[in-house]
C-alpha positions in Angstrom: 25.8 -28.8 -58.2 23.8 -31.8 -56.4 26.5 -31.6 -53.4 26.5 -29.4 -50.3 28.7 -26.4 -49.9 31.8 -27.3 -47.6 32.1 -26.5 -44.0 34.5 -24.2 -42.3 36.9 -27.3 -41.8 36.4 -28.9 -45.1 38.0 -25.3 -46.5 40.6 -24.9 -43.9 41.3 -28.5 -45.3 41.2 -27.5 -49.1 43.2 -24.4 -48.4 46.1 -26.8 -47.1 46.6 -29.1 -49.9 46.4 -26.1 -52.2 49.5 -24.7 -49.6 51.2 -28.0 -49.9 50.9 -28.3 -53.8 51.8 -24.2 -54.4 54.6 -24.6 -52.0 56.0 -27.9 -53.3 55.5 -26.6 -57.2 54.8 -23.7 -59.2 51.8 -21.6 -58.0 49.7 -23.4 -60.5 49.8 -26.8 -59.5 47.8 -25.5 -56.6 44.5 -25.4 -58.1 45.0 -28.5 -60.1 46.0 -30.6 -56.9 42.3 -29.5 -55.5 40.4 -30.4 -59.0 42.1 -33.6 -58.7 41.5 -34.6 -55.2 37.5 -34.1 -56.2 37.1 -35.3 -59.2 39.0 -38.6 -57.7 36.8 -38.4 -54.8 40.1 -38.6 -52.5 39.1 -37.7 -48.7 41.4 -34.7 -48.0 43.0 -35.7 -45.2 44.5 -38.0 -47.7 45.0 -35.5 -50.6 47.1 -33.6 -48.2 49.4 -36.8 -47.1 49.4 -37.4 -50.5 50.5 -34.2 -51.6 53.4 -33.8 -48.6 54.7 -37.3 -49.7 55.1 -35.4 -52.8 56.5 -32.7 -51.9 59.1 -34.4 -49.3 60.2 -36.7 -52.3 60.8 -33.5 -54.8 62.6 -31.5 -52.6 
C-alpha cells in the first residue's frame, strides 16, 4: 500500500465507527462501514457522525 500505517488515534477512531455500525446493525455491517469510509476517503471524525446519524434514525 503507498499510504502510511494509522496512528494509535486513527485506530481508536476506526475501532469506533466499527462500534457504531456493529451496534446500530448486524455485526457485519461493521467492517463494511470502515471499507466504505476509505475507499470514499471520508475523514473519520465524520464517518462516525455519519454513522450515529444512522444509527439514531434506525433505532
Amino acid at each position: 500500500m503507498d499510504q502510511p500505517a494509522p496512528d494509535r488515534a486513527q485506530i481508536d477512531q476506526i475501532l469506533e465507527l466499527a462500534g457504531v455500525a456493529a451496534h446500530a446493525s448486524a455485526r457485519q455491517a461493521a467492517p463494511v462501514a470502515c471499507w466504505m469510509a476509505g475507499v470514499a476517503g471520508w475523514d473519520l471524525a465524520d464517518a462516525i457522525r455519519i454513522a450515529e446519524k444512522v444509527a439514531a434514525e434506525t433505532a
